[in-house]
N, C-alpha and C positions, 0 to 999 in steps of 0.2 A: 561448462556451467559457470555462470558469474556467482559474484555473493555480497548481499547487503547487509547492512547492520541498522534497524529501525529503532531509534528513540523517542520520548517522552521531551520535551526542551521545557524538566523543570530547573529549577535555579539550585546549584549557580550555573550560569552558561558554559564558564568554564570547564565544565566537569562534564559536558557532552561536546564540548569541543577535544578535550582530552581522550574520551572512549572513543570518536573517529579518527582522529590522528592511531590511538591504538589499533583501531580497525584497518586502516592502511597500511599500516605497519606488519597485521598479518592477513593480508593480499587478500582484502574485500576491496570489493571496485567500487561500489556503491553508500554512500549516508543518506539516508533517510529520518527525516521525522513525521512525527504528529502533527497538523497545523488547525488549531482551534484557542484562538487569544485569549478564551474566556479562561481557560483551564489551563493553559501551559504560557511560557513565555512567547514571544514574538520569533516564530523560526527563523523568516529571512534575515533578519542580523545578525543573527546566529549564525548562517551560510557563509555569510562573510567571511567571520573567521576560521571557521571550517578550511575554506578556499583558500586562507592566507596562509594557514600552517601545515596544508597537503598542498603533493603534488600531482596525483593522480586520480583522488576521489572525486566521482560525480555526486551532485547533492540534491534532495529535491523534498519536497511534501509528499505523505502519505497519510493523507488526500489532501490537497485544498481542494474548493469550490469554488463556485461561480457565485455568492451571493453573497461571502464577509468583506470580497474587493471587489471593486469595480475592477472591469477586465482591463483598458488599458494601464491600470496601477502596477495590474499582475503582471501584463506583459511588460511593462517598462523595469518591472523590476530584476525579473529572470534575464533581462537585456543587458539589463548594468551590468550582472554580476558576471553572464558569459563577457564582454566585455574586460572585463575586471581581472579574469580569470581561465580566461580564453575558452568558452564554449563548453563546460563542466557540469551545466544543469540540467537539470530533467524535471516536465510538470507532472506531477501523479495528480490526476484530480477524478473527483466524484461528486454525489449528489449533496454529501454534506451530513454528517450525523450529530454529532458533537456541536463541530461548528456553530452549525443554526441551530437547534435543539437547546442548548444550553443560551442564546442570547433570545430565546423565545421566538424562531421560526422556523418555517418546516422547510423540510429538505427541500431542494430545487428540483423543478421538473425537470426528466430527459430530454426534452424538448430544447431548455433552457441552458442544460450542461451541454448537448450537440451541437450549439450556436457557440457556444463560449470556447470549443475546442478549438473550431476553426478560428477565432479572432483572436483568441491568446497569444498559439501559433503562429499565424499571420504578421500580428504585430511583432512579436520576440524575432522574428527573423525579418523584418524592414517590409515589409509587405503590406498594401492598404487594405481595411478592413470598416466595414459597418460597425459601429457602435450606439447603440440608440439612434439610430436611423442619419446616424451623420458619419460621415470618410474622415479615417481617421487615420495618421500614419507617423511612427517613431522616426522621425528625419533624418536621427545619427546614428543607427544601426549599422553597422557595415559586418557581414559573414555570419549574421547571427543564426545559432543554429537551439530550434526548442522542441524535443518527440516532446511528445504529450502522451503521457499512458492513464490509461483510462481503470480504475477499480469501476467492478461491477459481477453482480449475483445473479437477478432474476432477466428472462429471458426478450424483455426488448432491451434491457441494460446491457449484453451481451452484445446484443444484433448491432445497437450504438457502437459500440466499441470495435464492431468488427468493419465498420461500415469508416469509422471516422479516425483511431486512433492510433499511433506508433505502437502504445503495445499496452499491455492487458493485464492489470493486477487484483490477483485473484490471493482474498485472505481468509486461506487456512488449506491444509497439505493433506486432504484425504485424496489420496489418488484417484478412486473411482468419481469424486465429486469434480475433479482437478479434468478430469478427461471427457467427461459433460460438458465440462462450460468450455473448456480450448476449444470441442470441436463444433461448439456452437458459435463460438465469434470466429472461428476458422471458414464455417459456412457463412457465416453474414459475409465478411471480407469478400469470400467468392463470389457470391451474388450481387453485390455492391459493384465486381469489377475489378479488385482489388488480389495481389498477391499476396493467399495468407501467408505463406511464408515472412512475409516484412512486417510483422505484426509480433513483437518481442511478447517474451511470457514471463510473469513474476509472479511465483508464489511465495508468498508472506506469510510466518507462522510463528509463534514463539517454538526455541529448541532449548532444552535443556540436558547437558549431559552428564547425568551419573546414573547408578547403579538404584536409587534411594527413588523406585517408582512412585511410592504415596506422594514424597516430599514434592519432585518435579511434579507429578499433578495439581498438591495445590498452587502450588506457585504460579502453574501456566492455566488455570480452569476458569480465569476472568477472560480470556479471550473465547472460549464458548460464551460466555455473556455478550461480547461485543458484536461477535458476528449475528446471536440470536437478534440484536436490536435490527440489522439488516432481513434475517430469516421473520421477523414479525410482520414488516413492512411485507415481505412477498407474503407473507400470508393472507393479510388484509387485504391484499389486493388480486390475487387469482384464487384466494382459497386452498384449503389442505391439500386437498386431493384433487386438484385441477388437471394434474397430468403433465401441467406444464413448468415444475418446478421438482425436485426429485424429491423424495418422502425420505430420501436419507441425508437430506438437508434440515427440512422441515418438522419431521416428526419430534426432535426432541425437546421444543419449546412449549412443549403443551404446559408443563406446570410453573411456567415464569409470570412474576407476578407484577411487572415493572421493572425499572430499571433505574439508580441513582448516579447520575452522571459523577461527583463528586467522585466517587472511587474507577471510574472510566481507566480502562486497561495498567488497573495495579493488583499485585497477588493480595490476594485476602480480600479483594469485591463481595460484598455481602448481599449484591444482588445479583451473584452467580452460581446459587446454593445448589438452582434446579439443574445442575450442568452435568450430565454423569459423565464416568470415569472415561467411556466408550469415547464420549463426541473429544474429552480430550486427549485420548491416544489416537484416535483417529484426526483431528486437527492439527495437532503439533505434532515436535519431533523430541521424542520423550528416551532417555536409557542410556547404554554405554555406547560408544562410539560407531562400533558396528550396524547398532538398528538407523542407527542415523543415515550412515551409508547407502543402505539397504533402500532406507526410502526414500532419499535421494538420486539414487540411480532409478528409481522407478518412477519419479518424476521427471527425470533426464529423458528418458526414453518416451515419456508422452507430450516432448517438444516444451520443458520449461528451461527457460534460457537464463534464469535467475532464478533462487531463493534467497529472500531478506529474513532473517533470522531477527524477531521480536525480541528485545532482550530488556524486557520488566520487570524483572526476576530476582532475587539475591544474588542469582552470580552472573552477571552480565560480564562483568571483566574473564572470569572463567571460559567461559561460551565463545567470549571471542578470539583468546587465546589456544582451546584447542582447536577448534576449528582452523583457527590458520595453522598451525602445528601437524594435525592430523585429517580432518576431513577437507579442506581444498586443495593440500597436494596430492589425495586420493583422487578428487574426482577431475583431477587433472586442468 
């Protein structure tokens, strides 16, 4: 099992360039951010130096979208930097929550994120591509190589992912929820034609390790807020009890009353009150080393090929220190 390390890119830059260099340093393969301009810094420049001060970390969004860049901006830019840095990026993309929500528009259709996957791709690696209805192609590309992993919840988001993407990030670490969705975009990939096997798996959750349960709950119980902004949307649109969405997703947003993007994935979110204890021990990875393990290897064995470890929290530098110390020489 690989392992990331997912940040915020607030200011100064420097100080998220320094946690991934430290993340490398204790044998995470992977940096990841948040990408939403209005709320955080500008990531890909951020990548840059990331890439200039490591030598083995891959970097990438978690999530961009298809609608705060035109697609060949996105693909020209993951080009540079594989370029730059020989071939070290990854696109995480999605429908857009943050992103669009916050500069006043709505998420993108899967229609529109499906189309954007293959032309991202396409162009990031020299390949000609439609773009608003004209042929479009990066001319000085030479070996470029761009997966494109796809977040996604509700069940054609899935079926997309399984049909069209490198691989599949799925946020938040309840097992039984983790093992619905795999073998749901495991079956799309099969029907599509596709070996699910080549279809990467990344689950994403904040982990916090100590003894001091209350304290790590509150610290990590904004990310039930975050995901419920996803769990609203599938609600809205298949309804509670559809059958096609599981009830142990959905059921615990009933008493959420909104959502103030301004506190968007920091501990002490005031519009994460409705969040109970359950959805965050069951979402993240909460306690002293062992339980972490524990649920680690149980996500190991239902084919997740990554966890990126949210680190929001007061002790980010902590988390990432023993985990490289203790939990990724366990899990081998």
């Amino acid at each position: 099992m690989d392992f990331g390390l997912v940040l915020q890119t607030d200011p100064p830059a420097a100080h998220v360039v320094s946690l991934m260099k430290r993340a490398e340093r204790n044998r995470f393969r992977y940096g990841w951010t948040f990408d939403s301009a209005v709320l955080w810094q500008e990531p890909f420049v951020i990548y840059s130096q990331i890439l200039a001060q490591t030598q083995r970390l891959t970097v990438g969004p978690m999530v961009t979208n298809p609608g705060t860049r035109t697609w060949e901006v996105t693909a020209s830019t993951f080009a540079t930097l594989n370029d730059m840095y020989g071939n070290r990026t990854v696109c995480g993309i999605g429908r857009g929550d943050s992103a669009m929500r916050v500069a006043g528009r709505k998420p993108n259709t899967l229609a529109r994120l499906g189309e954007a996957i293959d032309v991202i791709r396409d162009l990031a690696e020299g390949r000609e591509a439609q773009v608003d209805g004209a042929a479009v192609r990066l001319p000085w590309v030479r070996d470029g190589k761009l997966p494109v992993w796809m977040a996604a919840y509700g069940p054609k988001a899935l079926a997309l992912a399984g049909q069209k993407a490198d691989g599949f990030i799925l946020q938040l670490a309840d097992p039984f929820l983790t093992e619905w969705m795999v073998r749901a975009v495991r079956d799309a990939a099969t029907a599509a034609g596709r070996d699910p096997a080549d279809i990467k798996i990344c689950v994403a959750a904040p982990a916090y390790v100590s003894d001091d349960l209350a304290h790590a709950r509150e610290q990590c119980r904004w990310f039930g807020g975050m995901v419920g902004n996803h769990v609203a949307d599938l609600v809205a649109r298949y309804g509670e009890h559809s059958g096609l969405v599981p009830e142990a997703l959905t059921a615990y947003i009933k008493q959420r009353e909104g959502y103030d993007y301004s506190h968007h994935g920091r501990a002490g979110n005031p519009s994460t009150d409705f969040v109970p204890d359950e959805i965050v021990d069951r979402f993240c990875l909460l306690g002293p080393v062992e339980a972490h393990l524990e649920k680690l290897r149980v996500l190991r064995d239902l084919g997740v090929d990554q966890f990126a470890v949210y680190a929001m929290h007061d002790a980010r530098e902590q988390v990432v220190d023993v985990y490289g110390a203790e939990v990724i020489p366990a899990m081998g």
